[in-house]
VEXDREN-2710 file (C-alpha; in Angstrom, 1 decimal):
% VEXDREN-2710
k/r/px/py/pz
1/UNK/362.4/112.2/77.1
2/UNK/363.2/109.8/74.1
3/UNK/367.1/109.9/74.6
4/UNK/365.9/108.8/78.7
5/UNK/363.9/106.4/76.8
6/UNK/366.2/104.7/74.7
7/UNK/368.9/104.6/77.5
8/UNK/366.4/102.6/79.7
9/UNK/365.6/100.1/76.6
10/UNK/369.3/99.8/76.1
11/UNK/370.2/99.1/79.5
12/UNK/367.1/96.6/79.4
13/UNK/368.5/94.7/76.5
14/UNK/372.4/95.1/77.4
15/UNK/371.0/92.8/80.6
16/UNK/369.1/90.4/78.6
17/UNK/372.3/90.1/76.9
18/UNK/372.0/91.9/73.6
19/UNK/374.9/94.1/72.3
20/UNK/373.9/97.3/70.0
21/UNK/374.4/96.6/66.6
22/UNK/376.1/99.9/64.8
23/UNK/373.6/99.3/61.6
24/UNK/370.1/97.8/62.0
25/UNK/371.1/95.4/58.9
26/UNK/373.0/93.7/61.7
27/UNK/370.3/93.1/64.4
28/UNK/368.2/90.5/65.4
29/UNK/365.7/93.0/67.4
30/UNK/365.7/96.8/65.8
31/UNK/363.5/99.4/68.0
32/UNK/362.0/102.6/66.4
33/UNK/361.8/105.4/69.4
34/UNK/359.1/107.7/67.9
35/UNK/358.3/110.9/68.5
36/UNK/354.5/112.8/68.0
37/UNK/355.3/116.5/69.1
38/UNK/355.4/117.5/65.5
39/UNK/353.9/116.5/62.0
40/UNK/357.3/115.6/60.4
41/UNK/358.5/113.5/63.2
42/UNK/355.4/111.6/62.4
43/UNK/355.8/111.4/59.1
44/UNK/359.7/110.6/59.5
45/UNK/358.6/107.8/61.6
46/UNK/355.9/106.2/59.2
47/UNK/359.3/106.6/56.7
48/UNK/361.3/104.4/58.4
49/UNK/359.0/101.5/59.1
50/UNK/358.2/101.3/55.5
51/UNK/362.1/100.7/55.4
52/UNK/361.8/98.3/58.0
53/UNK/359.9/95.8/55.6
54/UNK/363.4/95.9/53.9
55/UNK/364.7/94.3/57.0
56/UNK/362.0/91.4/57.3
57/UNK/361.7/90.2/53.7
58/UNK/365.3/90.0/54.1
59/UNK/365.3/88.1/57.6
60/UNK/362.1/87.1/58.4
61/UNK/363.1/85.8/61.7
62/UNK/364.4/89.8/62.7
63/UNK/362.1/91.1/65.1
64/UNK/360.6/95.0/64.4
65/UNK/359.5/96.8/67.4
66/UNK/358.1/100.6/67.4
67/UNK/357.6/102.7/70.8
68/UNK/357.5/105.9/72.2
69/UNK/354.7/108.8/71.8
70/UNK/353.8/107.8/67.9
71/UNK/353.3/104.1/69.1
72/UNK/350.5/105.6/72.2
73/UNK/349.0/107.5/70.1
74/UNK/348.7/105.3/66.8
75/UNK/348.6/102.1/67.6
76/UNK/345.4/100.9/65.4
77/UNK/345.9/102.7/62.7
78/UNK/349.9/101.6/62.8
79/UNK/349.2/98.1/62.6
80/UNK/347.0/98.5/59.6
81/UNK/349.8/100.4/58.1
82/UNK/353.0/98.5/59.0
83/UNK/351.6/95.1/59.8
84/UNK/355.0/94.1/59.2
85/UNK/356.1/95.2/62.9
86/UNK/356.0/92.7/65.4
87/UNK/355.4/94.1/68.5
88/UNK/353.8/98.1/69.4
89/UNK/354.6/99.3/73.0
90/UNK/353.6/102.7/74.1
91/UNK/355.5/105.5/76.4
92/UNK/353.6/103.8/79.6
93/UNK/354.7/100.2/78.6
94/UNK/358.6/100.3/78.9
95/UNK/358.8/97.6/81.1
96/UNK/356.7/95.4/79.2
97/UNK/359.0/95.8/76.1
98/UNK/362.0/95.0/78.4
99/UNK/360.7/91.7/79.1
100/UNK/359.8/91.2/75.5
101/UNK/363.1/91.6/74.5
102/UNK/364.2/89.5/77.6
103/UNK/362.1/86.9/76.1
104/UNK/362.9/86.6/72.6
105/UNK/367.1/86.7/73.4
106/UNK/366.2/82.6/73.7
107/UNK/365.3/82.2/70.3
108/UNK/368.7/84.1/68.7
109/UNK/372.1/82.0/67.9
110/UNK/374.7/84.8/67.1
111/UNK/373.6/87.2/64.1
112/UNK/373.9/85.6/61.1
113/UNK/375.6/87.9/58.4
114/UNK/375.5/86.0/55.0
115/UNK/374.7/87.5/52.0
116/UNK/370.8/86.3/52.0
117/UNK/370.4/88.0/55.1
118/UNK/371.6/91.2/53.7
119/UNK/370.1/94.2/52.3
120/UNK/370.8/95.4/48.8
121/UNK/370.9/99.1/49.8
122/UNK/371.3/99.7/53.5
123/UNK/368.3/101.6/55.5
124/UNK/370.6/103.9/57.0
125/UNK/370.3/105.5/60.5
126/UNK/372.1/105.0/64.0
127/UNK/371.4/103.9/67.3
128/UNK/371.6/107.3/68.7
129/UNK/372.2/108.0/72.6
130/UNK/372.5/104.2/73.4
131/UNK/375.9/103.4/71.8
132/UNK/379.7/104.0/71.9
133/UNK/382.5/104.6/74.3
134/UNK/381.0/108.3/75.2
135/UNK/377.5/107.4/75.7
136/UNK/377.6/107.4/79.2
137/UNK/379.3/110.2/80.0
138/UNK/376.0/112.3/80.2
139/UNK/373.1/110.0/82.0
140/UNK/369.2/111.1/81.6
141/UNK/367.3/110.1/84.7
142/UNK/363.3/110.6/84.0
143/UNK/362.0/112.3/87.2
144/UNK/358.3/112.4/86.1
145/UNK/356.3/111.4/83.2
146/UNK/353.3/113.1/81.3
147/UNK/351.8/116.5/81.9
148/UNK/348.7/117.7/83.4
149/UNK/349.3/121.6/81.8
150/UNK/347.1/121.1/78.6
151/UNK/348.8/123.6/76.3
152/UNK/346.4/123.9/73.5
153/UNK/349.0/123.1/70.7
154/UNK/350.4/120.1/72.5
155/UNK/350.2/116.2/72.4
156/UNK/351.9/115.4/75.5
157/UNK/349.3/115.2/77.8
158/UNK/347.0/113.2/75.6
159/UNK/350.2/110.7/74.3
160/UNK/352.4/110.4/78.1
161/UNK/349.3/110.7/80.4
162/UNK/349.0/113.6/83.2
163/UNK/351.9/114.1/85.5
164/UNK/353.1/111.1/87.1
165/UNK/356.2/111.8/89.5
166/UNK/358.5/109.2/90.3
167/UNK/359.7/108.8/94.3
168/UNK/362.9/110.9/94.9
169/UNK/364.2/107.8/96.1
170/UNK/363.8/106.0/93.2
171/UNK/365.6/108.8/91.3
172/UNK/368.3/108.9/93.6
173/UNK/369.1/105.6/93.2
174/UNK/369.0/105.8/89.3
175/UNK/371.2/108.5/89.1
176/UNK/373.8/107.0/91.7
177/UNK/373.7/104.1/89.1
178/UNK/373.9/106.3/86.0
179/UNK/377.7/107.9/87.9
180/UNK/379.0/104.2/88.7
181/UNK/378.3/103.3/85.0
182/UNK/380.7/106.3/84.6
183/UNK/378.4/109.6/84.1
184/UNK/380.3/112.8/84.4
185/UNK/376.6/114.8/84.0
186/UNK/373.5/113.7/85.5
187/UNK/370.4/115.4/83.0
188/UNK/367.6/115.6/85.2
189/UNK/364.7/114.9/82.4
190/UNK/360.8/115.6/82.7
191/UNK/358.1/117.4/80.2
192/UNK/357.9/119.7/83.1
193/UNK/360.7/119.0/84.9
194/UNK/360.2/122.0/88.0
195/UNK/356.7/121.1/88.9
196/UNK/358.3/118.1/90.4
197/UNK/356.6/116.6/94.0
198/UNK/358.1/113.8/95.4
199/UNK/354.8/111.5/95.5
200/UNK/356.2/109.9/98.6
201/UNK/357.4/112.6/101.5
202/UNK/358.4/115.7/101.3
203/UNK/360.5/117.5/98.5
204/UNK/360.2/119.6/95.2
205/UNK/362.4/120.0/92.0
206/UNK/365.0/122.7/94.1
207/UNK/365.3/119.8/96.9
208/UNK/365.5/117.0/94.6
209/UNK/368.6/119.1/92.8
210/UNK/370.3/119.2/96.2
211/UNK/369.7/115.9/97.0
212/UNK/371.1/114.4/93.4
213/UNK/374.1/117.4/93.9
214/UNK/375.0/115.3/97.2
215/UNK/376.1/112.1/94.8
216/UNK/379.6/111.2/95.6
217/UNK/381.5/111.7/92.2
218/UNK/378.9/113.3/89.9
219/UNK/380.6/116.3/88.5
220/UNK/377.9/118.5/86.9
221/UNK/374.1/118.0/86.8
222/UNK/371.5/119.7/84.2
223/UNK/367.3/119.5/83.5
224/UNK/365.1/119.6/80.9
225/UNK/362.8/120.8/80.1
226/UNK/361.0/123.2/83.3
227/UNK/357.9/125.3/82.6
228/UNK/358.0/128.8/84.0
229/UNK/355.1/128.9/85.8
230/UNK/356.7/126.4/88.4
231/UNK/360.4/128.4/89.1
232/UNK/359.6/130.1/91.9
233/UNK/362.0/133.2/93.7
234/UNK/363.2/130.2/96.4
235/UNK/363.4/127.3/94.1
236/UNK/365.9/129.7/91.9
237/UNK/368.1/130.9/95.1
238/UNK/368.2/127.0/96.2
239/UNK/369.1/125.8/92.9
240/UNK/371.7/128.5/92.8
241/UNK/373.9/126.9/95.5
242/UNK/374.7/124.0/93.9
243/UNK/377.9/124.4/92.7
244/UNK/377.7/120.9/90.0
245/UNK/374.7/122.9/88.4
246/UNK/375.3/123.9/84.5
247/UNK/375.1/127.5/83.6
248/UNK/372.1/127.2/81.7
249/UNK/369.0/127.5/82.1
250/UNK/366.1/126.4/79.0
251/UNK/363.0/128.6/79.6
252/UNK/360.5/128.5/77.3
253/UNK/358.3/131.0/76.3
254/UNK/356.7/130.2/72.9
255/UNK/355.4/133.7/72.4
256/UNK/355.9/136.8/73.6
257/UNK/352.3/138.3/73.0
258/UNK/349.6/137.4/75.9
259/UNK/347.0/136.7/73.4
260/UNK/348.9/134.1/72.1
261/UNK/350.4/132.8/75.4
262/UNK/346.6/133.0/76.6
263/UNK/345.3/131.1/73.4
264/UNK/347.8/128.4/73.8
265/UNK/346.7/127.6/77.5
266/UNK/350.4/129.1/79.1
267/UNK/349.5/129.9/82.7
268/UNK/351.6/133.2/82.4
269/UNK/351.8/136.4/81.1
270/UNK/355.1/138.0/79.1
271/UNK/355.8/140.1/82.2
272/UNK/355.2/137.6/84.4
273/UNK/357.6/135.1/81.9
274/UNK/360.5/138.6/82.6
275/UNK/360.1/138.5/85.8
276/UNK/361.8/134.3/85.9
277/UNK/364.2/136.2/83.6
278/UNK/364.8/138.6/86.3
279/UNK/365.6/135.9/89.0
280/UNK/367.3/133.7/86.6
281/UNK/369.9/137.1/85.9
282/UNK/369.6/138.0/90.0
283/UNK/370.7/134.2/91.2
284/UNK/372.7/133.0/88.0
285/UNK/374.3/135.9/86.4
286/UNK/376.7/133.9/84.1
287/UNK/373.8/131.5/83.0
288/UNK/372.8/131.5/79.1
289/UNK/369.1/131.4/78.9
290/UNK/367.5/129.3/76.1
291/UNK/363.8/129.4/75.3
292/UNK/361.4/127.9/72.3
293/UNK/359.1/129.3/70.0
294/UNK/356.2/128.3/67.8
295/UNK/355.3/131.0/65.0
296/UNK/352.2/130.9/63.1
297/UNK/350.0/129.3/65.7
298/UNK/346.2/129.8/65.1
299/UNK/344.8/133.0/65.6
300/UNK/348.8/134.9/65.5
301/UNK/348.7/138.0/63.7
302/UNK/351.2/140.4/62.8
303/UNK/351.1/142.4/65.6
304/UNK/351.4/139.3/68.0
305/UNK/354.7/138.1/65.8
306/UNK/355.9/141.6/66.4
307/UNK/356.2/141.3/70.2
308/UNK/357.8/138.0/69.9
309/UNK/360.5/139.2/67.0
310/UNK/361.3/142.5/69.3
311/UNK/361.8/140.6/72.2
312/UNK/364.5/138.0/70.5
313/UNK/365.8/141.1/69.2
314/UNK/366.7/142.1/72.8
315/UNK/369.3/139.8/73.1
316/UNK/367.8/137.6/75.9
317/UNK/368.3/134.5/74.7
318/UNK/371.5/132.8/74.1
319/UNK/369.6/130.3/72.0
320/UNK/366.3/128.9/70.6
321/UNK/364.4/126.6/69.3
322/UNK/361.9/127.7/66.7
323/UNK/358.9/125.9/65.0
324/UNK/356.3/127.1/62.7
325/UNK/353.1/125.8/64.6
326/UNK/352.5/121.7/63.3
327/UNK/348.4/121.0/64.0
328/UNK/348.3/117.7/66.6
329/UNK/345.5/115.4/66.1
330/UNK/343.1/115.5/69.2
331/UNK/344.5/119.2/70.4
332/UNK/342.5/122.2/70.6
333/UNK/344.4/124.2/68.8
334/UNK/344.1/121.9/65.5
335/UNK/340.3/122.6/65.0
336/UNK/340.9/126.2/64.8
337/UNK/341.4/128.9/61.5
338/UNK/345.1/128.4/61.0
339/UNK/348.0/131.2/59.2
340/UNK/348.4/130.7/55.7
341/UNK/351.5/128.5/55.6
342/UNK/353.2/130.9/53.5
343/UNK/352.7/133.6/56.3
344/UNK/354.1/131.7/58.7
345/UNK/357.1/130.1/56.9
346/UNK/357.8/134.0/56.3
347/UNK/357.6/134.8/59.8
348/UNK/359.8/132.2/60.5
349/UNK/362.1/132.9/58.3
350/UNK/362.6/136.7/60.2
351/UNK/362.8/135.5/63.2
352/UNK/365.6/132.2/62.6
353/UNK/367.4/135.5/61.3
354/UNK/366.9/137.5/64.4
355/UNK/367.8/135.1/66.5
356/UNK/370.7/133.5/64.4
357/UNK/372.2/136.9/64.9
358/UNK/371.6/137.1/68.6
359/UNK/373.8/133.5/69.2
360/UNK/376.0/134.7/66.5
361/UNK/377.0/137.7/68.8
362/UNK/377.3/135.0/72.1
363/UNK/379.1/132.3/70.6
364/UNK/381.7/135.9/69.5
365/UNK/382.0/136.8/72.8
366/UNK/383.8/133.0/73.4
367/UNK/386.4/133.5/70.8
368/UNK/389.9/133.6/72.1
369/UNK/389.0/132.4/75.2
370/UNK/389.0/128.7/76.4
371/UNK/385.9/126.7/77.3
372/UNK/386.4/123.4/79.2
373/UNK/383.7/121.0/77.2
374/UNK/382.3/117.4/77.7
375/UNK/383.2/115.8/74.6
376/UNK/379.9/114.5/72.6
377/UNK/381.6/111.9/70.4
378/UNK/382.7/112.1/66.5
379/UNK/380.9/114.8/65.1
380/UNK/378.2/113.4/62.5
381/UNK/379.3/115.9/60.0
382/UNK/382.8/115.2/59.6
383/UNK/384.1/111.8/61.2
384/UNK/387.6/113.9/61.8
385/UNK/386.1/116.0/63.9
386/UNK/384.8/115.6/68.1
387/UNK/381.7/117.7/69.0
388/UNK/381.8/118.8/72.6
389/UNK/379.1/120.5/75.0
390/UNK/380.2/123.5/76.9
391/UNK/378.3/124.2/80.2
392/UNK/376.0/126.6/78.9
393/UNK/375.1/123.8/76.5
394/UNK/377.1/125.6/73.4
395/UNK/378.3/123.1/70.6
396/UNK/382.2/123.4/70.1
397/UNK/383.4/121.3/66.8
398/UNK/387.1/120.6/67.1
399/UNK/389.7/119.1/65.0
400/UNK/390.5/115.2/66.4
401/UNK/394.0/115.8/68.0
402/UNK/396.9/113.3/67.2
403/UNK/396.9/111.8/70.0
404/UNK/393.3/111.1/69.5
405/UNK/392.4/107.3/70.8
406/UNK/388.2/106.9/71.5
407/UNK/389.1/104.9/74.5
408/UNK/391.5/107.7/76.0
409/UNK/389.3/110.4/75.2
410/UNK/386.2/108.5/76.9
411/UNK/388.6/108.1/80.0
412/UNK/389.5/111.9/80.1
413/UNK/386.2/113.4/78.7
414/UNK/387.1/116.6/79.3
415/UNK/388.5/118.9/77.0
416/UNK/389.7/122.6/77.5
417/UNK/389.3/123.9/73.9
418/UNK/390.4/127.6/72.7
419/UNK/387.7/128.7/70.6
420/UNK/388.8/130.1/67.4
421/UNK/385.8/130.9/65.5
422/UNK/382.0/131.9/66.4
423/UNK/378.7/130.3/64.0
424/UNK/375.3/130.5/64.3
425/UNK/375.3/127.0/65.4
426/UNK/378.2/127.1/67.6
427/UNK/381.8/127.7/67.7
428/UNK/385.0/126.2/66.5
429/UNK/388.0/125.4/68.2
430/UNK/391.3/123.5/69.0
431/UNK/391.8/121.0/71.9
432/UNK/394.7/122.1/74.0
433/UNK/393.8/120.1/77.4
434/UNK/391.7/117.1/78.2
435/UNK/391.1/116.2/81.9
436/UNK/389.7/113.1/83.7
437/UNK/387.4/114.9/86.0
438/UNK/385.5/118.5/85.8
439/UNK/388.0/119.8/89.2
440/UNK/391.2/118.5/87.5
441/UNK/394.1/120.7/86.1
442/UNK/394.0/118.6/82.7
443/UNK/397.1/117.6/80.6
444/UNK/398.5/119.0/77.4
445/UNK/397.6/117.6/74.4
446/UNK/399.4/117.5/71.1
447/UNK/398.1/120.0/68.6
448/UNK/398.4/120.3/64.9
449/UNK/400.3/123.2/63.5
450/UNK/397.4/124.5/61.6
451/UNK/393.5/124.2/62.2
452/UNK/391.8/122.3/59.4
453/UNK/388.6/123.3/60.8
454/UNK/386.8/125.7/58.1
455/UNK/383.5/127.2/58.7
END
């Protein structure tokens, strides 16, 4: 939802007539996108605008701006606490920021860079999922906002409102934007993202798939994030005849102990959860499955954490996100007896290693084979180095090829890449084809005669 976010506020500004800056040192406007759904994200957050103070003592005429769910939920007490930022906007008030921004592009000659205006030490940080040659190449359209499921552990609801769904025209329209700006993928994005109802006529998430499939020259389309009470037997079979569709699916389960799914408002049971599994293997028998977990929430015992850690030890899921359980100011679930940390940071700790050797043994199963991937960019880690997503969403780090250029490789995105080597966080791998579009052939690149890739 934030990446869909700060797409929209980029596009916003890119129309004002801004350019992003690749360091915030070098802005006139810098925008904080903030995230609630866990302690530390607040905490990061609160970080980073006590860094931003840096930025106004040295430029007093910068503008600071903080959004997203933090901003909803914390406005009051974030002005006490950064009264340094000049503007607060919540998840609802997109639009209203856009025009502020709009605004305030009068008052700016070109950035001024002398030495007054800089910062001793820089702050750090990137504008992530809003900048660069390959930025584009996978476009988030927001079908709905909010949620109206009140999971007792979550802030959603109370930070992005109840479910607001936006016309299927409206997406349409969005997304047949997001491929003329040059989108290869089209990532259908929602808290919920299969309870979808077109407010206006007919049509649920399984037509709404169809209809954005029909785009002339989108390639591959993908969603996050669905619930599983809302995939339905006939929702699956539809979605299933979409040829552009990525073979992966994210379903998350949380726990897999009905207490637990019962104290943390789920709607389903663990067998009812299998039986999506089921349909999911019956209409998409290639697709990785993907889930999330929280361990230690209130009330777990061991006996609940042993359901969940036998049931990642079953192989089901190709991957997984896993938190120990982060009390959420105005939730239910925070006014209840919590696990001893230490309990849970132990029962994390056995099932990151369950599960670590679950992908470990998927991501094998890709070595000495070839994957065609969408290429993500420089990798973060090591700048000589592309990341890449495969369809099932699988990370693929590859060496940069020699005839590596950023605007040729944004051109043919592409990249057919042997995989040489499996990790728990993905594989490793040499580029030996890059194509132009997802149906093409691809052309031979030039390789190095040894990998420099190490584990």
């Amino acid at each position: 939802m934030n990446e869909a976010d700060s797409q929209y506020i980029a596009d916003r500004a890119a129309s004002a007539g801004y350019a992003v800056a690749d360091r915030a040192e070098d802005a006139n406007v810098v925008i904080l996108n903030t995230c609630t759904v866990r302690d530390n994200a607040e905490r990061r957050a609160y970080g980073r605008m006590g860094h931003f103070k840096s930025l106004k003592d040295a430029d007093p005429a910068r503008r600071l701006i903080v959004t997203g769910c933090l901003a909803e939920h914390d406005r009051d007490r974030m002005r006490r606490i950064a009264p340094h930022v000049d503007a607060i906007f919540g998840t609802s008030e997109l639009a209203q920021l856009g025009d502020v921004i709009t605004r305030w592009r009068e008052e700016f000659s070109e950035t001024d860079l002398t030495e007054e205006r800089a910062l001793r030490f820089p702050i750090g940080g990137s504008p992530d999922c809003v900048a660069g040659a390959f930025s584009r190449l996978r476009g988030f359209v927001t079908v709905q906002r909010g949620c109206s499921y009140y999971c007792t552990f979550c802030i959603v609801p109370h930070v992005r409102g109840r479910f607001d769904h936006r016309p299927m025209a409206e997406i349409l329209s969005e997304a047949h934007q997001r491929v003329a700006e040059g989108a290869r993928e089209i990532a259908l994005v929602g808290q919920t993202v299969n309870a979808y109802l077109n407010p206006v006529g007919d049509g649920d998430f399984g037509a709404l798939c169809s209809h954005v499939a029909r785009i002339a020259g989108l390639e591959r389309l993908s969603f996050i994030s669905p619930h599983p009470k809302d995939f339905t037997r006939e929702m699956l079979r539809e979605l299933s005849q979409i040829p552009q569709l990525n073979p992966r699916i994210h379903l998350p389960l949380q726990s897999a102990s009905d207490p637990m799914l019962r104290r943390m408002n789920r709607k389903y049971t663990f067998s009812q959860y299998m039986e999506k599994v089921s349909w999911i293997h019956e209409f998409f028998p290639q697709a990785a499955i993907t889930t999330d977990f929280i361990v230690g929430f209130p009330g777990e015992t061991e006996q609940d954490f042993q359901s969940t850690l036998d049931c990642v030890r079953s192989g089901i899921f190709a991957n997984a996100y896993m938190f120990i359980y982060s009390k959420r100011r105005g939730t239910p679930a925070a006014h209840w007896e919590q696990v001893e940390p230490a309990v849970a940071s132990e029962r994390h700790a056995r099932l990151a290693e369950a599960q670590n050797a679950v992908a470990c043994a998927f991501h094998e199963r890709k070595v000495r084979t070839e994957a065609r991937a969408l290429v993500q960019g420089v990798s973060k880690k090591d700048r000589s180095k592309l990341a890449a997503k495969t369809l099932d969403n699988v990370t693929v780090i590859v060496p940069q090829p020699p005839d590596y250029e950023e605007r040729l490789y944004a051109s043919e995105p592409w990249l057919d890449v042997r995989i040489d080597s499996a990790h728990k966080w993905g594989c490793g791998g040499t580029v030996v084809r890059r194509a132009r579009r997802f149906a093409d052939r691809g052309s031979a690149v030039k390789t190095p005669l040894i990998s420099l890739l190490t584990a």
